[in-house]
C-alpha positions as CSV (number, residue, x, y, z in Angstrom):
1,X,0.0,0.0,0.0
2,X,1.2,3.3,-0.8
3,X,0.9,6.4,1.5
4,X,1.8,9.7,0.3
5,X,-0.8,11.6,-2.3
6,X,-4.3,12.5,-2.4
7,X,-7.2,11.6,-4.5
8,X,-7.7,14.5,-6.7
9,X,-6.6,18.3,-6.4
10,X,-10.2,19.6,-5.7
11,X,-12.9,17.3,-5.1
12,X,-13.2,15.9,-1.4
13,X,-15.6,13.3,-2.2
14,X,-12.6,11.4,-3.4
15,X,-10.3,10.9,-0.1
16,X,-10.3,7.8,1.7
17,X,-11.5,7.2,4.6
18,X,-8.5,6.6,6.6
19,X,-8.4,9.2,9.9
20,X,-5.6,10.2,11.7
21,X,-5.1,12.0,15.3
22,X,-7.7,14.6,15.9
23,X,-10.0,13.5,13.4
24,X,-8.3,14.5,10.7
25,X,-8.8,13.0,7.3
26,X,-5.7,12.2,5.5
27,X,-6.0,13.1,1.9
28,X,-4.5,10.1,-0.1
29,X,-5.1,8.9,-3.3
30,X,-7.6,5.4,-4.4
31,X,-6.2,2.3,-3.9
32,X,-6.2,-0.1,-6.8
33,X,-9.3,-1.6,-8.2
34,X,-11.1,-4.6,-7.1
35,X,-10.8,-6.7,-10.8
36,X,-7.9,-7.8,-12.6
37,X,-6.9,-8.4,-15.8
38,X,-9.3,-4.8,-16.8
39,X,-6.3,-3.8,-19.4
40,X,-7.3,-2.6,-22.7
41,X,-6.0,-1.0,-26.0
42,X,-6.7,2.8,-25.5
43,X,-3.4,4.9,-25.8
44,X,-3.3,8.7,-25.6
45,X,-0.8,11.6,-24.7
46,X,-1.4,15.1,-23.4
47,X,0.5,18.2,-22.6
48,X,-0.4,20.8,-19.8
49,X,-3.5,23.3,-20.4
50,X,-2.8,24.8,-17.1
51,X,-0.5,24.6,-13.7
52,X,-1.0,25.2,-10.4
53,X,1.9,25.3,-7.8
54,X,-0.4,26.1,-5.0
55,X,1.1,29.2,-3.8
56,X,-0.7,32.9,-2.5
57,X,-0.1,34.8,-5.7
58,X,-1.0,37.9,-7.4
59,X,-2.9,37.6,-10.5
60,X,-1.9,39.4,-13.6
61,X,-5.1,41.8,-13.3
62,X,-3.0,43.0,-10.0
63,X,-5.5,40.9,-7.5
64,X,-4.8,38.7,-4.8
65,X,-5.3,35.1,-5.0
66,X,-5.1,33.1,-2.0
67,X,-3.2,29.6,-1.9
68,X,-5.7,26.3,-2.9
69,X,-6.0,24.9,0.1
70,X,-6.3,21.5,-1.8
71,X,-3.2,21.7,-3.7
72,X,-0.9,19.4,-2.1
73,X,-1.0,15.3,-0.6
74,X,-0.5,13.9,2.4
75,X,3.1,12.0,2.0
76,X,3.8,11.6,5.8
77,X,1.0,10.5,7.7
78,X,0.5,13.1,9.8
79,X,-1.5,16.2,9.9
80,X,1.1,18.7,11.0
81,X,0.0,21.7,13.1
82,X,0.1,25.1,11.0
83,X,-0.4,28.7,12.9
84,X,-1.2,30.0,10.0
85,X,-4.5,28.1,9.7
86,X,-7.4,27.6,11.9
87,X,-7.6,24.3,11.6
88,X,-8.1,22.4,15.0
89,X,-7.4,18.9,13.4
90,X,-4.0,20.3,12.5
91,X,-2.2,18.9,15.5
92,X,0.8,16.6,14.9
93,X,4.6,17.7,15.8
94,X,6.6,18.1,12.5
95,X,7.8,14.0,11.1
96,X,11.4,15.4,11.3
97,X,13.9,17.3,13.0
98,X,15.0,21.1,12.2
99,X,17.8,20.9,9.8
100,X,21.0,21.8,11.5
101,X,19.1,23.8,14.1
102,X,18.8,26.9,13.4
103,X,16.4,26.6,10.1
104,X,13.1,25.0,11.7
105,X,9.9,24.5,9.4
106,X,8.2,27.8,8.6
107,X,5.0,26.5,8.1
108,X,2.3,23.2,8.6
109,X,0.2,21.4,6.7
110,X,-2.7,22.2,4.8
111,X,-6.1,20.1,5.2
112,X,-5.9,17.0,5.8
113,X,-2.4,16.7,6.1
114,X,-1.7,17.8,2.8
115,X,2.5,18.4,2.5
116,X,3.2,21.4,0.1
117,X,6.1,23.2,1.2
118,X,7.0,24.2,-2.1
119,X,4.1,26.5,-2.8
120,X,6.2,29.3,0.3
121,X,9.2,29.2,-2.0
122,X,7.3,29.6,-4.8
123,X,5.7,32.7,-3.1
124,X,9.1,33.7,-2.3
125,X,10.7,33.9,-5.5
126,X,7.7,35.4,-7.0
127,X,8.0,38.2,-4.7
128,X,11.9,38.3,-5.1
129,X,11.0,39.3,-9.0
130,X,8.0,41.7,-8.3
131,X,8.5,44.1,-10.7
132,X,11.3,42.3,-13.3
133,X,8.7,42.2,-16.2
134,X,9.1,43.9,-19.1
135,X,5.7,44.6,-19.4
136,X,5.7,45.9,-15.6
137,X,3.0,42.9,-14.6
138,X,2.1,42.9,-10.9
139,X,4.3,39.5,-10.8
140,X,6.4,37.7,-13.0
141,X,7.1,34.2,-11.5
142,X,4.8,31.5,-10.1
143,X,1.8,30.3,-11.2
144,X,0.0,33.3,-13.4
145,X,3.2,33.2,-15.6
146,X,4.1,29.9,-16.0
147,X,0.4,29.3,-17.0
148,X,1.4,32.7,-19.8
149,X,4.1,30.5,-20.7
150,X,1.7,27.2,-21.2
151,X,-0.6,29.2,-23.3
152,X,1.8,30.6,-25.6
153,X,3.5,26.9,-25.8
154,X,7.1,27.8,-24.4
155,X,6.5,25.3,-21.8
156,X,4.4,21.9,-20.9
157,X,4.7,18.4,-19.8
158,X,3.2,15.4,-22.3
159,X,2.0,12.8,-20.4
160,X,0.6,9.7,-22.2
161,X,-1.8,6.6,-21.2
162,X,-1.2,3.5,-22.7
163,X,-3.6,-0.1,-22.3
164,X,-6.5,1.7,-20.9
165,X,-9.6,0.0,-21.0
166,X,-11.6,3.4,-21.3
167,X,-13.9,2.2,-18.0
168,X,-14.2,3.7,-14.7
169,X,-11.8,1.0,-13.1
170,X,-8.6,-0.5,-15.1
171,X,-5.9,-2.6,-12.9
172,X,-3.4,-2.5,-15.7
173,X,-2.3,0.9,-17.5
174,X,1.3,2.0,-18.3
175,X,1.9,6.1,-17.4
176,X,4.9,7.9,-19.5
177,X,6.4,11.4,-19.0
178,X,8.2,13.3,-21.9
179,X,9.9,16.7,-21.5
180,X,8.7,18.5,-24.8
181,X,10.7,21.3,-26.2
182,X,8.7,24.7,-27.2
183,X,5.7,24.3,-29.5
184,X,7.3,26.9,-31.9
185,X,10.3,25.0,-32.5
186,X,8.1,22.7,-35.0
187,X,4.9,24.9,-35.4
188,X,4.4,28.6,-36.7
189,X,2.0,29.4,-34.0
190,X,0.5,28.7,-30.6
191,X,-0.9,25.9,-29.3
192,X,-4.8,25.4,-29.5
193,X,-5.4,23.0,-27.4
194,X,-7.8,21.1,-29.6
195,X,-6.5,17.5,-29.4
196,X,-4.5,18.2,-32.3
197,X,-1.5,19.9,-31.2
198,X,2.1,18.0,-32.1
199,X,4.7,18.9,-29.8
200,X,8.6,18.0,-30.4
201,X,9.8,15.8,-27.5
202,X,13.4,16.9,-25.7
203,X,15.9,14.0,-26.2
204,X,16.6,14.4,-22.7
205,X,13.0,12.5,-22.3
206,X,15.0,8.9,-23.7
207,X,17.4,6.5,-22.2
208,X,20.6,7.2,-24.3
209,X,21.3,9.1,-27.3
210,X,19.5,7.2,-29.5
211,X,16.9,5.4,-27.4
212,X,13.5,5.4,-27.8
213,X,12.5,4.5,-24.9
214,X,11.3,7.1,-22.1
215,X,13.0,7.6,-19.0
216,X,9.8,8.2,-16.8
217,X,7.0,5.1,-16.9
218,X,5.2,3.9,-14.6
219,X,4.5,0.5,-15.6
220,X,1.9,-0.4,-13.0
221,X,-0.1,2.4,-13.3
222,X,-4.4,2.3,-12.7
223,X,-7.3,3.9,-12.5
224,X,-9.9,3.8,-9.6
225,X,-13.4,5.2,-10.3
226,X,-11.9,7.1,-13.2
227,X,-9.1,8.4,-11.5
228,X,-5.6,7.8,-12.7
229,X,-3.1,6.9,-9.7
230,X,0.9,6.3,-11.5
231,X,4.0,6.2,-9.4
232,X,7.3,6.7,-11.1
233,X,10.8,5.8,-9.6
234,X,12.8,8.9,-8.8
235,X,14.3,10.6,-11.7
236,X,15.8,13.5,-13.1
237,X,13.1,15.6,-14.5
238,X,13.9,18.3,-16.8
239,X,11.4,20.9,-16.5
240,X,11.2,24.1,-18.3
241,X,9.8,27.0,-16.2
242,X,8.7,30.4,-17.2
243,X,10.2,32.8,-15.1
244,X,8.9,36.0,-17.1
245,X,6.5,36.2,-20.6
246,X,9.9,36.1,-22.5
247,X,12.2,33.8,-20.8
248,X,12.6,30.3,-19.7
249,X,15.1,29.0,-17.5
250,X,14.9,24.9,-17.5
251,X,15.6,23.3,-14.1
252,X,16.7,19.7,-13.2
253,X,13.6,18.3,-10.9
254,X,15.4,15.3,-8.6
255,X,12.0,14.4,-7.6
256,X,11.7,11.6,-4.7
257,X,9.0,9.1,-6.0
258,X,6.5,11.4,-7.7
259,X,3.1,10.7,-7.9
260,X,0.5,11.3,-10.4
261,X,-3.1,11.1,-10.3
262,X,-6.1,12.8,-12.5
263,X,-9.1,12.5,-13.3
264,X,-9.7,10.6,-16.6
265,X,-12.4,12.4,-19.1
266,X,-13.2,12.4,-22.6
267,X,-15.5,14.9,-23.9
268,X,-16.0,16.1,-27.7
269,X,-13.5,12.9,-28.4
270,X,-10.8,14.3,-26.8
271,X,-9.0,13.3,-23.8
272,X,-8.5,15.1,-20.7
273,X,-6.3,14.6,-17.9
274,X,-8.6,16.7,-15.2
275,X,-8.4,17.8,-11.6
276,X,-4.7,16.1,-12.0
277,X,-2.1,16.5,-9.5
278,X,1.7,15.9,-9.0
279,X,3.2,15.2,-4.9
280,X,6.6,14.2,-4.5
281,X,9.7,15.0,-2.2
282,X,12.5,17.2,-3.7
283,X,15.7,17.0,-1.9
284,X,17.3,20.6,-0.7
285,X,21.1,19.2,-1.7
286,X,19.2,18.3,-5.3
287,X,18.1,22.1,-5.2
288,X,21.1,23.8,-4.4
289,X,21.9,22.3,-7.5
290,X,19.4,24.2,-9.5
291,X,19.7,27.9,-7.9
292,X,22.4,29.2,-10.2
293,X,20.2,28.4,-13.5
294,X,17.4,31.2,-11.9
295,X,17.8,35.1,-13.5
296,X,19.2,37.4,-10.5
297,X,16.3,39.8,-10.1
298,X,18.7,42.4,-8.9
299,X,21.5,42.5,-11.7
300,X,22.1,45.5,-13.0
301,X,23.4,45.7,-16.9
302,X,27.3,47.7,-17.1
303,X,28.1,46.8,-13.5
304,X,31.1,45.2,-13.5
305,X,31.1,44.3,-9.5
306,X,31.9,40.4,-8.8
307,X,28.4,40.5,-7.2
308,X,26.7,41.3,-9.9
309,X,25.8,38.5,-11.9
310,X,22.8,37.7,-13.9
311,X,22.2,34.9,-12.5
312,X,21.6,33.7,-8.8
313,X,25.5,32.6,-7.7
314,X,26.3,32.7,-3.7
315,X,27.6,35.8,-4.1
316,X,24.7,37.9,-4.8
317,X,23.2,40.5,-3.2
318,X,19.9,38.9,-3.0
319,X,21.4,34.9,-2.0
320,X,21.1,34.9,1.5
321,X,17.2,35.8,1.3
322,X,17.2,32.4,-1.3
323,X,19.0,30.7,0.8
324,X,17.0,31.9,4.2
325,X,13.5,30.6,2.3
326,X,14.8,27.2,1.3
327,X,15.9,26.0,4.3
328,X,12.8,27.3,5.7
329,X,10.7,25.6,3.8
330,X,12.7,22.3,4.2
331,X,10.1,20.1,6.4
332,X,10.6,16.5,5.4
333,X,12.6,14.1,4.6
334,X,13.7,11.6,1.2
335,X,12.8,8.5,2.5
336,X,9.9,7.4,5.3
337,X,11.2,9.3,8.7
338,X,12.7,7.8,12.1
339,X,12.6,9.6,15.6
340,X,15.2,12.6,15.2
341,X,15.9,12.7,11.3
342,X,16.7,15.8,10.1
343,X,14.4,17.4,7.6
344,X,16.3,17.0,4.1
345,X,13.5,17.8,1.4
346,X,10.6,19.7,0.6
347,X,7.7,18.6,0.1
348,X,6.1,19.4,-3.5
349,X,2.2,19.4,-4.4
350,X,1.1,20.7,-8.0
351,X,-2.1,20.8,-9.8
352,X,-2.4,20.5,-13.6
353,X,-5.3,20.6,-16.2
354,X,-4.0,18.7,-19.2
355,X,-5.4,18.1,-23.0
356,X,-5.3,15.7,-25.6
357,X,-2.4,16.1,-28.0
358,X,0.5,14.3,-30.0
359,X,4.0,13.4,-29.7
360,X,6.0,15.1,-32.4
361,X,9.7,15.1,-33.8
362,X,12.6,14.9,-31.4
363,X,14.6,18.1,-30.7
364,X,17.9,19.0,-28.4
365,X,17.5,21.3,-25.7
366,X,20.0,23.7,-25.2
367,X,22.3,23.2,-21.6
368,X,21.1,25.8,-18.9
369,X,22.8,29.1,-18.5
370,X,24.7,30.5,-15.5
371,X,27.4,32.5,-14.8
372,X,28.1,31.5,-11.5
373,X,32.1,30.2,-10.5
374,X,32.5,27.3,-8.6
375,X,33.9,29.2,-5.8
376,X,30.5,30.8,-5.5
377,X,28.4,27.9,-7.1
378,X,24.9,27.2,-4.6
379,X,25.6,23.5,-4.9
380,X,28.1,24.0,-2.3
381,X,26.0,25.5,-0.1
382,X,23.8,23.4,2.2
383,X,21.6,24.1,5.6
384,X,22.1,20.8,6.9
385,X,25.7,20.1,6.6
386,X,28.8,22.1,6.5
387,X,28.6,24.8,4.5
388,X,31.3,24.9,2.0
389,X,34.5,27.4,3.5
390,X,34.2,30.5,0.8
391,X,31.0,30.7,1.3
392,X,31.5,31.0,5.3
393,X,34.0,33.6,5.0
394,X,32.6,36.0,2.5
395,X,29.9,36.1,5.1
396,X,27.4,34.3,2.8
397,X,26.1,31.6,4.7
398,X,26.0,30.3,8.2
399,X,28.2,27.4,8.9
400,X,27.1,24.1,10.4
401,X,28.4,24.4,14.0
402,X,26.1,27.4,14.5
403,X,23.8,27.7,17.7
């Protein structure tokens, strides 16, 4: 049995029945049908119509938005308190230690124990580039603006169902996950959405250089009731996320088993992947990894200071503020917790809306940008180990043996 991920993003009637301390019910996702041997023939692949990290937000009419409360699975088993809620069936102690001691978990749990820790630095770094648009939008990172960057096709995920028996319950489907690179690289204009659309698949999506075959399956996928449950073993996702309308920065996801589960729909004969939702556990070290590919909001063009750089290297002005909010928002751990762990990942919940489309030609992806040295890289920065020396000295992070 699997414990970790809800049912569906929004609609309750879905979560189990399972309850934890203080009556609170743990949102998790269906367990496998009854039947066996329910496989059929059906195959079909979509890409992302819309994405949902979960996070307080801005709109891009300049209004605020306040965080789903439903975006985001349970993935510990416990429904950790949060002050920021009134929630009095919050009431379990964190499943893991402060890391290092001095960071401790910002914030709880959402209902019914749902993890998202993600969705506060999400809210951080969209209010780190308040302001950085060229058009001068009230925010320019986060959901509103990835979702820009969906519609215009600079970004998606393709997902596709194979051996589906097109019935509420199926014990046998195989899930697959392909990076795709912009819809303009093989089309002249946007993406319609239609169940039509042919999108060129990164060869960063195959084993090899000249495999085939997809890195992320799930080869014991099913479907519940018509909801879609896959698991896929952790892997190095490459995901390419709109930071502004006009530029894309693509990030290596290490994601810790990830789930997958939607809602299965077909409607005008085209497929729909709906209410969908993605939980896994992202390791901080595996971050670290990832900060010097993001723009430095506070670069300023013709400064030739060492601190200047455009992108987000330990030495920048604004790197202990990134630094402060992911170790913050660190409040699990990789693997199922013991008494005293030390928190080592956040947790991640993401909704998605996805739509009927096709796989296309194969294209390269160009290597992410940065400009960061490896004296000042972020992967050798940590919060729960010791920090790497430079960074210690220059004043840029606090070492290990802190109070």
């Amino acid at each position: 049995m699997f414990y970790g991920a809800g049912c569906s993003v929004y609609d309750e009637s879905l979560l189990g029945e399972t309850a934890a301390p203080a009556e609170c019910q743990l949102a998790r996702w269906p367990e496998p049908p009854a039947g066996t041997g329910l496989g059929g023939d059906t195959t079909f692949v979509t890409a992302l119509q819309s994405f949902d990290f979960g996070e307080e937000h801005v709109s891009l009419e300049g209004q605020p938005v306040p965080e789903r409360q439903t975006v985001g699975y349970d993935l510990d088993k416990l429904c950790t308190q949060n002050e920021e809620l009134n929630d009095r069936t919050l009431t379990d102690e964190n499943s893991c230690a402060p890391v290092a001691g001095w960071f401790s978990p910002r914030y709880g749990d959402l209902k019914g124990g749902r993890d998202n820790g993600l969705r506060y630095l999400i809210k951080f770094v969209a209010d780190a580039f308040k302001g950085s648009s060229e058009n001068d939008l009230p925010i320019s990172f986060g959901t509103p603006i990835y979702n820009v960057a969906i519609q215009s096709g600079e970004v998606s995920l393709l997902m596709q169902v194979e051996g589906y028996n097109e019935q509420p319950d199926d014990d046998s489907v195989v899930f697959k996950l392909y990076t795709p690179g912009s819809f303009g690289m093989a089309n002249p204009d946007v993406p319609k959405f239609d169940g039509r659309d042919e999108w060129p698949v990164a060869r960063d999506s195959f084993e090899g250089e000249n495999s085939n075959v997809p890195k992320w399956v799930s080869e014991r996928a099913y479907v519940t009731n018509n909801v879609l449950v896959a698991r896929l073993r952790s892997a190095d996702l490459r995901l390419r996320v709109g930071i502004a309308e006009t530029q894309v920065v693509d990030l290596i996801l290490r994601f810790v088993d990830p789930f997958f589960t939607a809602r299965i729909e077909k409607l005008d004969n085209v497929w729909r992947l709906r209410q969908g939702q993605v939980a896994a556990r992202w390791r901080t070290a595996d971050l670290f990894s990832q900060v010097k590919f993001f723009p430095n909001p506070l670069y300023e063009p013709g400064n030739a200071a060492p601190s200047n750089t455009q992108y987000m290297c330990a030495s920048s002005a604004g790197y202990p503020f990134v630094r402060e909010a992911i170790c913050g928002s660190t409040d699990i751990v990789a693997t199922a917790a013991g008494p005293g762990d030390i928190c080592d990942s956040i947790s991640v919940g993401i909704g998605f809306e996805a739509v009927q489309a096709r796989l296309g030609g194969t294209v390269d992806l160009d290597p992410p940008l940065s400009d960061c040295t490896d004296a000042f890289d972020p992967v050798r920065d940590a919060c729960s180990k010791e920090t790497h020396p430079d960074l210690v000295n220059e004043g840029l992070a606090v070492p290990a043996t802190a109070p």
